[in-house]
PASEBA-1860 file (N, C-alpha, C; in nm, 3 decimals):
! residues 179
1> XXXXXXXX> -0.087/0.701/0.971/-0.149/0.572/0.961/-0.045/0.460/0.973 ~ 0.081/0.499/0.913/0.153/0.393/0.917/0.270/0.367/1.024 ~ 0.309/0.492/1.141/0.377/0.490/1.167/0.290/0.477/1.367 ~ 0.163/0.487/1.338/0.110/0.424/1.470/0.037/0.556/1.604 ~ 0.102/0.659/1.509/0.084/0.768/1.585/-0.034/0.780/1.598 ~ -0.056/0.831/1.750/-0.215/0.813/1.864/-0.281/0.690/1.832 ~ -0.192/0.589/1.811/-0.249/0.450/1.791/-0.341/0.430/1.677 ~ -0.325/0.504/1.540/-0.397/0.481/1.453/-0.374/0.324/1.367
9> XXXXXXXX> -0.260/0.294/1.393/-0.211/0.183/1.318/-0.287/0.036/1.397 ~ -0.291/0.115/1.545/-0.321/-0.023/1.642/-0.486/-0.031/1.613 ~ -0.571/0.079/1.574/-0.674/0.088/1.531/-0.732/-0.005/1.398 ~ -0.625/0.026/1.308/-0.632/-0.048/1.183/-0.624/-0.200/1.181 ~ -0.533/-0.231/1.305/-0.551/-0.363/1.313/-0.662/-0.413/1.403 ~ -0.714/-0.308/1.450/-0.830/-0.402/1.555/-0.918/-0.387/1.429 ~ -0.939/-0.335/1.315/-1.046/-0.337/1.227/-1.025/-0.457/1.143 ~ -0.914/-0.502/1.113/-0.844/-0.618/1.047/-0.890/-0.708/1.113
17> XXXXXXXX> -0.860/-0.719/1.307/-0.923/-0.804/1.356/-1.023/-0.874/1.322 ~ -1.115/-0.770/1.354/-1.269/-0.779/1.301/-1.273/-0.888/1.200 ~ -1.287/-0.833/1.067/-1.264/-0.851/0.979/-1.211/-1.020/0.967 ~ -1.096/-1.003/0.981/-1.058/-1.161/0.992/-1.158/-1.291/1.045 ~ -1.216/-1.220/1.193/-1.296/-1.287/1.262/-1.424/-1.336/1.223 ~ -1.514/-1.240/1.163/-1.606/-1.231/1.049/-1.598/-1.331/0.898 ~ -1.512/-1.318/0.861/-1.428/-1.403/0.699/-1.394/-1.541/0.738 ~ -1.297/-1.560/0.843/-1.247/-1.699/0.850/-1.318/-1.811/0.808
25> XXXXXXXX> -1.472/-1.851/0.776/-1.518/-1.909/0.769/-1.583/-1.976/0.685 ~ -1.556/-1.839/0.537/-1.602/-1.818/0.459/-1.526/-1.850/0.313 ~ -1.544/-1.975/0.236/-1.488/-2.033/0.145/-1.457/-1.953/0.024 ~ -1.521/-1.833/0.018/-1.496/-1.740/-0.134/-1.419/-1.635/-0.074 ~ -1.336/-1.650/0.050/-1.248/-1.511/0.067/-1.172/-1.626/0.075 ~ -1.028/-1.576/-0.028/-0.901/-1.646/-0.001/-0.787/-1.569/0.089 ~ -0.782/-1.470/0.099/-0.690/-1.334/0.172/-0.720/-1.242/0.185 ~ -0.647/-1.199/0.295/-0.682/-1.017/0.307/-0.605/-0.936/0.283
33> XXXXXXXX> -0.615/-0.875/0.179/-0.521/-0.781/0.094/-0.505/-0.636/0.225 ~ -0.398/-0.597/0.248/-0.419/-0.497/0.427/-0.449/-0.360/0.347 ~ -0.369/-0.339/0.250/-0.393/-0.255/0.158/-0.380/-0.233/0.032 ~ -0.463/-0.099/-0.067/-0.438/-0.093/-0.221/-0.352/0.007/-0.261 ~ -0.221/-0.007/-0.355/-0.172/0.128/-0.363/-0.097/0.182/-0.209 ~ -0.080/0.132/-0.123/-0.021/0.220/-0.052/0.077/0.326/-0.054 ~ 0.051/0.412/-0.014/0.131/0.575/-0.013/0.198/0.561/0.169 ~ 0.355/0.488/0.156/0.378/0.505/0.299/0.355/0.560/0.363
41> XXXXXXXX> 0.421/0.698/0.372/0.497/0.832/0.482/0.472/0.928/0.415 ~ 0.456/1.079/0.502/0.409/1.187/0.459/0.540/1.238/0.371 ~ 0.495/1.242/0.231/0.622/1.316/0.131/0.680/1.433/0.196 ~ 0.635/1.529/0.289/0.653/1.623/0.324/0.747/1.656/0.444 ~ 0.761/1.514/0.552/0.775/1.552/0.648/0.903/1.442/0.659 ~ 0.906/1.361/0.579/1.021/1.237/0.495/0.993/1.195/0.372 ~ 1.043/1.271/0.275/1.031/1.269/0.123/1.096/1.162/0.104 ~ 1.221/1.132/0.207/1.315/1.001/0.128/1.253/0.879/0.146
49> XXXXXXXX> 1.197/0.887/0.283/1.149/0.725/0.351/0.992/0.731/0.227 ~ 0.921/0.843/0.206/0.811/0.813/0.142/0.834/0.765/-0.052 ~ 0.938/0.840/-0.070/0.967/0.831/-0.231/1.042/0.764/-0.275 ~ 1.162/0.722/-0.202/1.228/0.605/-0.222/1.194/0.446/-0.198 ~ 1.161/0.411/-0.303/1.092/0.292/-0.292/1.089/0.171/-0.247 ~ 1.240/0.142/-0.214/1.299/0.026/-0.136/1.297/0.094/0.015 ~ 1.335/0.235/0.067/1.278/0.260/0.225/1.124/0.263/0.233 ~ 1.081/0.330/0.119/0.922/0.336/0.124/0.830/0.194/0.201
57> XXXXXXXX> 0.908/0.057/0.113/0.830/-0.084/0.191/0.911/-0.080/0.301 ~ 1.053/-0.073/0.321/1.121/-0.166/0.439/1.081/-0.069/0.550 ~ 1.041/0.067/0.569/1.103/0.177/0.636/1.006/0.211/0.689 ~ 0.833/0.191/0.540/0.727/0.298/0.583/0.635/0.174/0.607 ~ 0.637/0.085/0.514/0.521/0.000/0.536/0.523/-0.121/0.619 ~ 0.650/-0.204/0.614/0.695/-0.294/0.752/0.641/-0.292/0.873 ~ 0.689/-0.194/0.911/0.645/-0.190/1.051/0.501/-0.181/1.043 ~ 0.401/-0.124/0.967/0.241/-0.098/0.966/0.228/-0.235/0.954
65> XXXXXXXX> 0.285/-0.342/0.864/0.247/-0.461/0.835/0.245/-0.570/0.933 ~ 0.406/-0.543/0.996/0.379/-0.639/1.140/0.254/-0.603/1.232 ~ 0.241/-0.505/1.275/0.100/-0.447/1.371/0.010/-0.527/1.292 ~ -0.042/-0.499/1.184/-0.140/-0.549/1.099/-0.147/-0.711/1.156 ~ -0.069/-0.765/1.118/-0.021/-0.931/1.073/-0.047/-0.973/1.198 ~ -0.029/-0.887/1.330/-0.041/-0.935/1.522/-0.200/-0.923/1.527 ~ -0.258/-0.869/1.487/-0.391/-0.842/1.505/-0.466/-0.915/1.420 ~ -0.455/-0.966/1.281/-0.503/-1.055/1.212/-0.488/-1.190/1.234
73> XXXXXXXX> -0.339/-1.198/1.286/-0.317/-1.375/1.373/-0.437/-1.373/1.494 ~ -0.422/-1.287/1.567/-0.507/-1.336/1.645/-0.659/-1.344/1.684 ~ -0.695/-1.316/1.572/-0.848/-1.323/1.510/-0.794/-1.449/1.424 ~ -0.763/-1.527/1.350/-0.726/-1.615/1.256/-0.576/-1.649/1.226 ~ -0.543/-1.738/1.301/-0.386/-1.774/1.313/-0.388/-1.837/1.102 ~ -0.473/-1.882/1.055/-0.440/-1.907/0.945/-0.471/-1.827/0.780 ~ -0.509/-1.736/0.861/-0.536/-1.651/0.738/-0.377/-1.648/0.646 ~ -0.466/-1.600/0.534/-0.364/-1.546/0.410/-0.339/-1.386/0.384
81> XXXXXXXX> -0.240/-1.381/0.429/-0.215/-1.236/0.426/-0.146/-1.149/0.322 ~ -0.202/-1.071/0.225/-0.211/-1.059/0.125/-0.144/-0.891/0.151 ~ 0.032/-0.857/0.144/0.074/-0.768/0.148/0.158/-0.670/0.006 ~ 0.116/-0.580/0.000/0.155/-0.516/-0.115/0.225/-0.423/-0.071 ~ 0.364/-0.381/-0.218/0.475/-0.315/-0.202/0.408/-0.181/-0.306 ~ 0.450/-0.100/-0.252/0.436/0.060/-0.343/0.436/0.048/-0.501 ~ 0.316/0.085/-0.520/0.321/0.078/-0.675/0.450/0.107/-0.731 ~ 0.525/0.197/-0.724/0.644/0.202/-0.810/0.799/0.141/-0.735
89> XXXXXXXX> 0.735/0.056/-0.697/0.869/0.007/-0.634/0.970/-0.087/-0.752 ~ 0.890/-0.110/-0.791/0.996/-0.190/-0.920/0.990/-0.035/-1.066 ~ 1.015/0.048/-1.034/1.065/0.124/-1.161/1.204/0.118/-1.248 ~ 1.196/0.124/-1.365/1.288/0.064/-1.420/1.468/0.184/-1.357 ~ 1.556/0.086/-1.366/1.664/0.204/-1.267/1.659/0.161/-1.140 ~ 1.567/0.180/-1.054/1.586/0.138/-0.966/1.613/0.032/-0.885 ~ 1.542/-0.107/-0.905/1.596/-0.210/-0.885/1.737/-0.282/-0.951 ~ 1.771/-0.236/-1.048/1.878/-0.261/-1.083/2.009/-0.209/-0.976
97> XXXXXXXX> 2.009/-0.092/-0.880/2.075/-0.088/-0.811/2.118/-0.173/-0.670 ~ 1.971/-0.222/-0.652/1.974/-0.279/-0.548/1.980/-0.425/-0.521 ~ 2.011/-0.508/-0.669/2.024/-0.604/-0.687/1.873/-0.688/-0.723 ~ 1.747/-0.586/-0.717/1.618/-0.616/-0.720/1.531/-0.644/-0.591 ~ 1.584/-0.605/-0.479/1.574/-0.613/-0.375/1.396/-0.482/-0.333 ~ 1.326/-0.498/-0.247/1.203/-0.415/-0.253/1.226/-0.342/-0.127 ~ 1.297/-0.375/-0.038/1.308/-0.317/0.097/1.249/-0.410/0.183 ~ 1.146/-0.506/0.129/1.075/-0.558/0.299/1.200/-0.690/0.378
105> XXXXXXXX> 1.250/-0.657/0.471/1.309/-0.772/0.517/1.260/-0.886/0.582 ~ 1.127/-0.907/0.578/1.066/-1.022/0.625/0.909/-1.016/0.614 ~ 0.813/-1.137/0.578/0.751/-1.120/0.566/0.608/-1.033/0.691 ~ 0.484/-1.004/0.636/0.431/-0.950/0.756/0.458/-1.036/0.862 ~ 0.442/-1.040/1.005/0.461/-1.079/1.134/0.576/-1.169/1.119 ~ 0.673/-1.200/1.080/0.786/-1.233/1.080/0.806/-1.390/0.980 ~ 0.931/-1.427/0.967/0.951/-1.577/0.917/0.858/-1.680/0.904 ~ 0.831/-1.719/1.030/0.748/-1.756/1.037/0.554/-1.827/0.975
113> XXXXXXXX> 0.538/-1.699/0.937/0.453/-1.676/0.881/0.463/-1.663/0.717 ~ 0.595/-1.724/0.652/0.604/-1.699/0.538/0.475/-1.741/0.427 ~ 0.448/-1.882/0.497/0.336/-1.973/0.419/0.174/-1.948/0.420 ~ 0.209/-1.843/0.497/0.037/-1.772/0.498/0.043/-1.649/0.459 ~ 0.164/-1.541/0.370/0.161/-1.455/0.311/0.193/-1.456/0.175 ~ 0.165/-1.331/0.106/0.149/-1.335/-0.039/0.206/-1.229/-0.079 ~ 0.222/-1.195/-0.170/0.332/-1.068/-0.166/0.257/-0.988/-0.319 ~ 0.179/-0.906/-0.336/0.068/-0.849/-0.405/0.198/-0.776/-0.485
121> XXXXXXXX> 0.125/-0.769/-0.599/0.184/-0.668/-0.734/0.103/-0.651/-0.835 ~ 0.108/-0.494/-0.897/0.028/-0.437/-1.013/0.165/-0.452/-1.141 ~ 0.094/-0.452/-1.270/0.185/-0.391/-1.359/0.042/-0.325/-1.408 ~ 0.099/-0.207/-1.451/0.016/-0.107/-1.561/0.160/-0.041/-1.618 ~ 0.149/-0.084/-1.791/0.303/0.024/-1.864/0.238/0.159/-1.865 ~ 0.299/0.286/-1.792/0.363/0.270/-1.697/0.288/0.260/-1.531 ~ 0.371/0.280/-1.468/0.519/0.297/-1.467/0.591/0.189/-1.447 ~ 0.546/0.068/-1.478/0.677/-0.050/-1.513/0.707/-0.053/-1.598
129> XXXXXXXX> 0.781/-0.094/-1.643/0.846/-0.143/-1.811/0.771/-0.236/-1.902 ~ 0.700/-0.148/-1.978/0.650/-0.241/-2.075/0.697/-0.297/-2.136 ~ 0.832/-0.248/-2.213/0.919/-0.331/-2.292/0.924/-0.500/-2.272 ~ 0.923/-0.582/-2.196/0.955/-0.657/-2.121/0.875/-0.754/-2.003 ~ 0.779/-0.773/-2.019/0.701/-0.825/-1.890/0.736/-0.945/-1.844 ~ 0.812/-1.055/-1.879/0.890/-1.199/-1.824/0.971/-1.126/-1.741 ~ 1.089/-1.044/-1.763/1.166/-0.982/-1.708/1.135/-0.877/-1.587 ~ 1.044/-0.860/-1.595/0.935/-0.770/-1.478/0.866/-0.904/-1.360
137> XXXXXXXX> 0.824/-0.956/-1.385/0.801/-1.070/-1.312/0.900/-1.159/-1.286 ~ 1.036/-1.237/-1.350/1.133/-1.325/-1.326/1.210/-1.239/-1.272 ~ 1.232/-1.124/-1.279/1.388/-1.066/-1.231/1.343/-0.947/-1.115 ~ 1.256/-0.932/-1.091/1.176/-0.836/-0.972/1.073/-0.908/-0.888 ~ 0.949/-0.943/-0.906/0.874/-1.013/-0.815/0.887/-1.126/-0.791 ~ 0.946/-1.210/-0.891/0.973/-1.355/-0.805/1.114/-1.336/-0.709 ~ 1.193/-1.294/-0.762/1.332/-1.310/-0.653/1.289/-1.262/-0.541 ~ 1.189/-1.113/-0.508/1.181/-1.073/-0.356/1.081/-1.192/-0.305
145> XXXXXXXX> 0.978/-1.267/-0.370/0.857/-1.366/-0.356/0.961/-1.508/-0.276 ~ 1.053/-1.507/-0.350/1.175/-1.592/-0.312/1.235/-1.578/-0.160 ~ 1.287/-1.410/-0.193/1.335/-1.401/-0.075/1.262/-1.420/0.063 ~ 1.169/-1.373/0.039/1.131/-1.399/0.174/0.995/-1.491/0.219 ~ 1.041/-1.586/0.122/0.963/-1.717/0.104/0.786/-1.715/0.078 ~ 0.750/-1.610/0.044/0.636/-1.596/0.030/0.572/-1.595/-0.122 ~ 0.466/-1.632/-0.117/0.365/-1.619/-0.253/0.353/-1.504/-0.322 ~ 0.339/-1.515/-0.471/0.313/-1.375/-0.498/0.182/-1.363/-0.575
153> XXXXXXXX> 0.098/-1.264/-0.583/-0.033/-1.225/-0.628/-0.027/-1.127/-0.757 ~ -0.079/-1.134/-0.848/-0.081/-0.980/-0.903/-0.255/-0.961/-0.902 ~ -0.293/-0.868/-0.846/-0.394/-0.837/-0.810/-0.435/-0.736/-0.873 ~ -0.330/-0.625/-1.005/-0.430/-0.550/-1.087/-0.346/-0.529/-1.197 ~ -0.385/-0.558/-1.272/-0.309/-0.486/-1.481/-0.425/-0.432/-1.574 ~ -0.398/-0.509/-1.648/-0.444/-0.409/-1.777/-0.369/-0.473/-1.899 ~ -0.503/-0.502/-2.014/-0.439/-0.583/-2.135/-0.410/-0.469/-2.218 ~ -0.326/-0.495/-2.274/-0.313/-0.366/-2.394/-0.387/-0.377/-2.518
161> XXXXXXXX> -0.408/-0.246/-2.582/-0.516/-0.257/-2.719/-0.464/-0.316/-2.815 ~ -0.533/-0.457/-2.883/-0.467/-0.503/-2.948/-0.457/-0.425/-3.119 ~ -0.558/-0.288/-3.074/-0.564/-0.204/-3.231/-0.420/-0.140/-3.237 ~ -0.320/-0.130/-3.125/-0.220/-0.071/-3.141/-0.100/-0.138/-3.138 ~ -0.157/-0.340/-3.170/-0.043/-0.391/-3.184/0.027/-0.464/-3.088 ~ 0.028/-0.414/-2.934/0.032/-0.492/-2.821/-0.015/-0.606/-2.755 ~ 0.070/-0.643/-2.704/-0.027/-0.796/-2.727/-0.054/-0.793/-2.558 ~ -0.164/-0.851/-2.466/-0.202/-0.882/-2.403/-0.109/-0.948/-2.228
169> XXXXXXXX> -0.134/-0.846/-2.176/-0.031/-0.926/-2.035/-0.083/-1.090/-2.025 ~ -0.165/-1.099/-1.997/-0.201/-1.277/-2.001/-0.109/-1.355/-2.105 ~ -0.115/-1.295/-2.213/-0.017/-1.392/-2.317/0.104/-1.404/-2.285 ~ 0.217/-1.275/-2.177/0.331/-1.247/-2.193/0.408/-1.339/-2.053 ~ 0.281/-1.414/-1.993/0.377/-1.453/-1.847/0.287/-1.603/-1.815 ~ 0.310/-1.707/-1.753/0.201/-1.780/-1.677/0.179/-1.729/-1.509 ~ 0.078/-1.729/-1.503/0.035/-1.673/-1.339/0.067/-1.780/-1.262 ~ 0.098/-1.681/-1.189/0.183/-1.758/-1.034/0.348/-1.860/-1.097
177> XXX> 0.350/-1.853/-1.163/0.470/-1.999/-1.193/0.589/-1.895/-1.125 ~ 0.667/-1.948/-1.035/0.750/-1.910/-0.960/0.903/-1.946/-1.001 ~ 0.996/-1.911/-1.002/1.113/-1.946/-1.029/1.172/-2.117/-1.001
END
């Protein structure tokens, strides 16, 4: 799916097409999220590009995203393109090596397009760090949101039970406030 083979990727974007073409018009869709959860590359056939989480976006999902992003411009040069990085791409350990870096080097369809993309993220503890949720958002999703000039979304969590004392993701961050 992601790597285009027998043109499945070029498929996905003529469905995006669609899609775009259909929506543009329509005041209660703000973006098109391309995907949920994505699972790059076959674990089997490239365990590293699929499990390593910084090749997983730059390596597995990039390239699916530009295709995507060519086929959605041109059904709707202004859409909002709503791209998400591998659920565990921010695990704790890992970004710390890489300076917090996610792998994508540019947004979908290039620079360009920074101001019409969004850059999607889940927390559920786990597998992020619950300890900590300012630090999960200030020191991981805003710096890559930064880097490559794009918006960021969180598009799924989960409040914690307050019978066990945890207090609530809504309480622990303001949405959207960017660095």
């Amino acid at each position: 799916m992601y790597t285009n083979e027998n043109g499945l990727t070029d498929g996905w974007g003529r469905a995006w097409a669609k899609i775009a073409d259909k929506v543009k018009d329509l005041n209660e869709v703000i973006g098109l999220e391309l995907t949920n959860e994505p699972m790059p590359l076959n674990p089997y056939t490239g365990p590293l590009k699929a499990l390593v989480p910084w090749l997983a976006n730059g390596k597995g999902l990039m390239p699916a995203y530009d295709i995507l992003s060519g086929y959605i411009r041109e059904a709707d040069e202004d859409a909002l393109i709503v791209f998400p990085i591998v659920t565990w791409s921010d695990l704790k350990g890992h970004t710390e090596d890489l300076g917090f870096t996610d792998g994508f080097e540019h947004p979908p369809g290039g620079e360009e397009y920074a101001n019409k993309t969004v850059l999607a993220y889940h927390y559920y503890p786990p597998p992020q760090d619950s300890s900590n949720i300012p630090k999960y958002i200030n020191e991981f999703i805003n710096p890559n949101a930064d880097r490559l000039s794009t918006g960021m979304l969180l598009t799924e969590t989960m409040s914690h039970s307050s019978s066990t004392g945890e207090v609530s993701i809504l309480n622990e961050f303001e949405a959207g406030k960017g660095s």
